[in-house]
C-alpha positions in Angstrom: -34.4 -30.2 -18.9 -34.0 -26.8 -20.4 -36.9 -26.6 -22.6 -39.2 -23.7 -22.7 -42.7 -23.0 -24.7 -43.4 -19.8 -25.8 -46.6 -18.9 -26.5 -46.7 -15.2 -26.8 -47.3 -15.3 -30.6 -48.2 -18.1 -33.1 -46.3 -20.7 -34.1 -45.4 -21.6 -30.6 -42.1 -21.9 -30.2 -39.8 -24.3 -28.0 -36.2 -23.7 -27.1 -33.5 -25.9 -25.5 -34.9 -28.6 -27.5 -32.5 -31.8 -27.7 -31.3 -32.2 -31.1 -33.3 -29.7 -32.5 -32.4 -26.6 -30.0 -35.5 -25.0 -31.9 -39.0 -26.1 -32.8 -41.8 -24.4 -33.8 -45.2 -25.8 -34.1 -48.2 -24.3 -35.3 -51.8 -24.4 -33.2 -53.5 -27.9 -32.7 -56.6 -28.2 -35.1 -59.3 -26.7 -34.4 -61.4 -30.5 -34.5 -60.5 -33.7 -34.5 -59.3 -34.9 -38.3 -58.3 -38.1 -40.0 -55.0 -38.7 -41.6 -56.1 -38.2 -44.3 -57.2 -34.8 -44.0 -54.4 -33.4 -42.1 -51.8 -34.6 -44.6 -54.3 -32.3 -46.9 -53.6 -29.4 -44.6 -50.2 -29.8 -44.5 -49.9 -29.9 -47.9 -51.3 -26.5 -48.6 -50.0 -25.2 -45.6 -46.4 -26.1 -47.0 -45.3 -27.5 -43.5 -44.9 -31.1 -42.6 -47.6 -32.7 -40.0 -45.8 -34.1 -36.5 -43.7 -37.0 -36.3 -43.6 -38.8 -32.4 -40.4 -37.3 -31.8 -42.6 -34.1 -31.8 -45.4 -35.0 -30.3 -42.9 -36.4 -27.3 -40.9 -32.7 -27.4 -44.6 -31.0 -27.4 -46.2 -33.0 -24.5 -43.0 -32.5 -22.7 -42.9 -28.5 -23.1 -47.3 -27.7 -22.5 -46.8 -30.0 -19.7 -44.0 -27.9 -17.5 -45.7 -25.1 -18.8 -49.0 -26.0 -17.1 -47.4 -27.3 -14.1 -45.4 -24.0 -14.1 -48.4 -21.2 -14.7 -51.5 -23.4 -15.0 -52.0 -22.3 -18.5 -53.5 -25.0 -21.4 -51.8 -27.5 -23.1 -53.7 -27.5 -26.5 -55.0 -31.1 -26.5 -51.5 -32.3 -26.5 -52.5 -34.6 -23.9 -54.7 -36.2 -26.3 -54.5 -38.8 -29.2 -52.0 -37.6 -32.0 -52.1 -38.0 -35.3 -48.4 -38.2 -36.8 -46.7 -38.5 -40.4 -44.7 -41.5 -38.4 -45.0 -44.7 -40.1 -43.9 -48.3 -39.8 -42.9 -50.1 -43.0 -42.6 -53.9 -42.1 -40.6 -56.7 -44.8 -38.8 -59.5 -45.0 -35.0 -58.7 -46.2 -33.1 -60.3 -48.4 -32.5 -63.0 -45.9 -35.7 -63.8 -45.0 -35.9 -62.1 -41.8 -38.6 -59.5 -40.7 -38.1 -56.2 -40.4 -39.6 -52.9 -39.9 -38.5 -49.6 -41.0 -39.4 -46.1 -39.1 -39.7 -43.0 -41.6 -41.8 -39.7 -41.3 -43.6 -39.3 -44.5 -42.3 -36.5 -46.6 -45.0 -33.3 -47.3 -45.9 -34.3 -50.5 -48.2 -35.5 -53.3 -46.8 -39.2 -53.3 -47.3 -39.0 -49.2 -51.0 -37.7 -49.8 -51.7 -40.8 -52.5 -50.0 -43.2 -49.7 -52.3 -42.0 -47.3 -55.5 -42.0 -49.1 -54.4 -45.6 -50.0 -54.3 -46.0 -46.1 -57.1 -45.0 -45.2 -59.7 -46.2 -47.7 -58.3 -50.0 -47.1 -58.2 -49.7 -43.2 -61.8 -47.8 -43.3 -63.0 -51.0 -44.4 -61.1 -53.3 -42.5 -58.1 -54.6 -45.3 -54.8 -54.1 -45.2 -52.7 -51.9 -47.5 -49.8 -54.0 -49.1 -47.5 -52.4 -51.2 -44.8 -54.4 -53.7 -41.2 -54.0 -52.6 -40.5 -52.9 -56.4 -42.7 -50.0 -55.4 -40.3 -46.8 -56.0 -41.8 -44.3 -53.3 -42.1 -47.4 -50.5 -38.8 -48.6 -51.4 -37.3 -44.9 -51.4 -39.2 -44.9 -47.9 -37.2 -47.7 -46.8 -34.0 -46.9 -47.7 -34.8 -43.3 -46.0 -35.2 -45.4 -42.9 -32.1 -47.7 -44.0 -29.8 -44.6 -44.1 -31.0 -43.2 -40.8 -30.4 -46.7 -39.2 -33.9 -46.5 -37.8 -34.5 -50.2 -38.8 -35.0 -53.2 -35.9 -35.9 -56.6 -36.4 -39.9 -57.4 -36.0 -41.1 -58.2 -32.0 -41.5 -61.9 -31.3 -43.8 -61.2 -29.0 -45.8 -58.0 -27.8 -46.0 -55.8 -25.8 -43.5 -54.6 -24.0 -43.1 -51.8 -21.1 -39.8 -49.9 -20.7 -38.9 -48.6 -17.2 -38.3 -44.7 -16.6 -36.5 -44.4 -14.2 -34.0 -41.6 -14.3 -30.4 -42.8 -14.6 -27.2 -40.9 -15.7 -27.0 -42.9 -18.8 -30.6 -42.7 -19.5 -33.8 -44.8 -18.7 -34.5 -48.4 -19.8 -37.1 -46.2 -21.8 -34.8 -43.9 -23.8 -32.1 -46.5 -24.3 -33.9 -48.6 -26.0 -33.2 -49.4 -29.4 -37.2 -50.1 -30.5 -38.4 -46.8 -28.8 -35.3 -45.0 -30.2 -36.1 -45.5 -33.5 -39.6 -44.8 -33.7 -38.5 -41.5 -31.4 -35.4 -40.5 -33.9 -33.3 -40.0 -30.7 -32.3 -41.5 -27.6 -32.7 -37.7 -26.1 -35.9 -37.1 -27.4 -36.9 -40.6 -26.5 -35.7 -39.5 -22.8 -37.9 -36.2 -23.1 -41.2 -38.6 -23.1 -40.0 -40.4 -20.4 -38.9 -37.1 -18.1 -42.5 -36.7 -19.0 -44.2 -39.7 -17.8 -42.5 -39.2 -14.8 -43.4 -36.0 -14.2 -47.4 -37.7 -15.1 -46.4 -40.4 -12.3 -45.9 -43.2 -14.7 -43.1 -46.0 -13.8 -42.9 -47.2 -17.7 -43.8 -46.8 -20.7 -44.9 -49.5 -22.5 -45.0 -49.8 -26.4 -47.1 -52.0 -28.7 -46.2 -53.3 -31.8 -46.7 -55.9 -34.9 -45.0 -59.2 -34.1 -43.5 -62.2 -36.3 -46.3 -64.2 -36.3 -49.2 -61.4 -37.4 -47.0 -60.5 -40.4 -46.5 -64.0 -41.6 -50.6 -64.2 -41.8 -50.9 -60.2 -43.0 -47.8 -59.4 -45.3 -47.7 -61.9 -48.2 -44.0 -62.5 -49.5 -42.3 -59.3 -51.6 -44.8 -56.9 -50.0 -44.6 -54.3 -47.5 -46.8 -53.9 -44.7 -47.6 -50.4 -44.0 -49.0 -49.4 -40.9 -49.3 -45.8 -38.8 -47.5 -45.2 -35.7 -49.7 -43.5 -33.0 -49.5 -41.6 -30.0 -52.8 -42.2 -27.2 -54.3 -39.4 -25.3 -56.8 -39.5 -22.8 -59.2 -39.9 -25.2 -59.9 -40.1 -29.3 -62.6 -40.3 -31.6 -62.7 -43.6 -33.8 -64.6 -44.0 -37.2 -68.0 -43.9 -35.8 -67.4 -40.5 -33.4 -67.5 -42.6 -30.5 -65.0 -41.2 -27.8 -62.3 -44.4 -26.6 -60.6 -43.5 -23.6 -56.7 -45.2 -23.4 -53.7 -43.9 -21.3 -51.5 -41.3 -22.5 -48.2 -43.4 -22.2 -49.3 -46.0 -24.8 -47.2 -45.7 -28.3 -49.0 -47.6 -30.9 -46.6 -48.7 -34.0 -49.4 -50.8 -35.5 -52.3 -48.4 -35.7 -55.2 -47.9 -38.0 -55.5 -44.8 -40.4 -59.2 -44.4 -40.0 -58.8 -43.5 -36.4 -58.9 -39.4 -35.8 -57.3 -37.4 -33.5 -55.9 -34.3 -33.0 -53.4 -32.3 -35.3 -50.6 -30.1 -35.8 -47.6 -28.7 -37.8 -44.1 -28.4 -37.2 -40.8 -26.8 -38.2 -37.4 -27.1 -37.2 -34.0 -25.4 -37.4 -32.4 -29.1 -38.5 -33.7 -31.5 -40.9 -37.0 -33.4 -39.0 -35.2 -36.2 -37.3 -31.6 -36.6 -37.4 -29.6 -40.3 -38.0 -28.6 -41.7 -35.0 -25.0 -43.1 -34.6 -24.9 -46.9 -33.0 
């Protein structure tokens, strides 16, 4: 792949990126923060926190560039936190679905959030009605960009990488594509777990059966997507060590991790075609 990190100045920035062609990223915090916090950053800084798709473009790029001139990679390696999110229903049918969307940089994103992390700090759920104007515009958001899949059946599931003309299992599938944005960026994270000597990548998320007993009817689970590092710091500072190839699209909000802000030359992820 053709993309490059430069580091000669802040923001970075990363050419040759699929999609994209340009990304620019700011520094990772300086600490570990919760959500909740970096939404607040990003808010004053006036530039959106990462979405996966980023985070799988930024481990890609600090990775060659390591393996390349053995400089740092800026705790990209380590647990993310991202302005992903997985909104799950029922449609008007009855079936279950979920619904991928990056929160948008704004005040009605950091009153969603502080919603978030209050209930999961103390072990609740947060339920929102389906009347609800901001979750509904989120779901409609994730409508148009045709980034919504039915609910697993069962969990969890691990996606070969194994580099094929067409793509990998990984990248061509249509779970992992939608929480990615792309089937190219989705391929980028799995160029990369090769690279890390990985033979899948595996992907957890809610199933059928969880939601019937979590997500009362005409109500929206919401829930934060994650990405796993080699280590992160839950609620009581204590340091949990996971694999870096784990994509978590049921995590909790009171988990903190590591932080950062990003830019691009096209809007933040682009619809995909079917």
């Amino acid at each position: 792949m053709a993309i490059e990190l430069t580091v000669n100045k802040f923001p970075y920035t990363i050419t040759g990126v699929p999609v994209y062609e340009t990304l620019q990223a700011t520094r990772s915090s300086y600490e570990r923060m919760s959500h909740l916090s970096a939404f607040e950053s990003g808010l004053k800084r006036g530039v959106p926190l990462q979405s996966l798709g980023d985070c799988f473009i930024l481990r890609y790029a600090f990775d060659k560039r390591y393996l390349k001139d053995g400089l740092g990679i800026d705790h990209s390696h380590e647990y993310q936190v991202l302005s992903t999110v997985v909104l799950s229903f029922r449609d008007q049918k009855g079936r279950w679905k979920s619904g991928v969307v990056e929160l948008p940089n704004d005040k009605r994103s950091l009153a969603l959030v502080r919603d978030w992390y209050d209930t999961h700090s103390v072990g609740q759920e947060l339920l929102k009605p389906c009347s609800d104007a901001f979750i509904d515009g989120l779901v409609q958001t994730a409508a148009r960009d045709k980034r919504v899949v039915p609910v697993l059946k069962k969990n969890s599931f691990e996606f070969s990488v194994k580099e094929k003309k067409s793509g990998s299992a990984y990248s061509m599938n249509p779970r992992v594509i939608t929480l990615a944005g792309h089937p190219k960026i989705a391929e980028v994270h799995a160029a990369y777990l090769r690279s890390n000597g990985y033979d899948s990548g595996p992907l957890w998320d809610i199933t059928e059966d969880e939601l019937v007993s979590r997500c009362p009817k005409d109500m929206v689970l919401c829930r934060p997507v994650g990405l796993d590092g080699t280590e992160y710091s839950g609620p009581d500072n204590y340091e949990y060590y996971n694999d870096i190839i784990i994509v978590n699209a049921d995590d909790n909000y009171y988990n903190c991790g590591w932080a950062r802000w990003v830019v691009h030359d096209v809007p933040k992820i682009p619809r995909v075609s079917k």
